[in-house]
C-alpha positions in Angstrom: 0.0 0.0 0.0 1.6 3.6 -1.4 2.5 5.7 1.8 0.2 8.4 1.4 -2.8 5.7 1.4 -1.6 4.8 4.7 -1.6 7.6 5.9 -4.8 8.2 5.6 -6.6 5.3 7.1 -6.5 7.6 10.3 -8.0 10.4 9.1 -10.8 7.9 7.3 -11.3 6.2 10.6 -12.0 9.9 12.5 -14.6 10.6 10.0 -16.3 6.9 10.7 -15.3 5.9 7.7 -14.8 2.4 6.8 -11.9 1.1 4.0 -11.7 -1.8 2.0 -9.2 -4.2 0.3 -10.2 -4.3 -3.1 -9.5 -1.0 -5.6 -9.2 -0.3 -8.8 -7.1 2.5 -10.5 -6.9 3.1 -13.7 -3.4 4.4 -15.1 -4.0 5.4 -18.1 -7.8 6.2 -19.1 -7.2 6.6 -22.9 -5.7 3.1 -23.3 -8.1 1.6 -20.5 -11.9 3.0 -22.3 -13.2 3.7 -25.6 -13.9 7.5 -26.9 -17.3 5.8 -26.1 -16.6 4.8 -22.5 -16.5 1.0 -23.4 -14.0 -0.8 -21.3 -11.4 -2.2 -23.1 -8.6 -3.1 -21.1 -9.7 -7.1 -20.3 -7.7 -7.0 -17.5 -10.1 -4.4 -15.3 -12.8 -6.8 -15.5 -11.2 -9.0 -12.7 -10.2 -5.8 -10.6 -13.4 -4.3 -10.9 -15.5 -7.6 -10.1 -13.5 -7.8 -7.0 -13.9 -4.0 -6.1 -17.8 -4.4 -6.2 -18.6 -7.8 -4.7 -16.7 -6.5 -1.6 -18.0 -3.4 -1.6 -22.0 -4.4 -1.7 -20.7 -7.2 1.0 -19.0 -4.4 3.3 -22.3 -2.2 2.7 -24.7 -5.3 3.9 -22.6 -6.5 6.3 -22.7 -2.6 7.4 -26.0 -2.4 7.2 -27.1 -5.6 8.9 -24.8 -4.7 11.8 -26.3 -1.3 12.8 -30.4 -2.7 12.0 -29.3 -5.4 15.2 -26.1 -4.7 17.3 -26.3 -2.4 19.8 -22.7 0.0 20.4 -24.8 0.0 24.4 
């Protein structure tokens, strides 16, 4: 993880918010998506399957958490 990443897990944390593992960056937009927005870099479509199943399990997981655990 890049330095400046980490240092800002505190600062994420103060404002409640909650990090995942997955990401995805793209490096070079042009080469990565059409003029049309089509993705065209095969190699995303892993990354970005990854990014979103963890993120919609983090957000249930989340959400079932604060419906039935009490911080009291």
């Amino acid at each position: 993880m890049p330095q400046d990443v980490q240092n800002l897990l505190p600062v994420m944390r103060e404002l409640g918010l909650v990090t995942i593992f997955w990401d995805v960056n793209f490096s070079s937009e042009q080469k990565a998506f059409s003029a049309e927005g089509e993705l065209l870099e095969e190699s995303y479509k892993w990354r970005i399957d990854k990014f979103l199943k963890e993120l919609i399990w983090m957000a249930k997981t989340l959400r079932h958490g604060r419906e039935r655990i009490s911080l009291e």
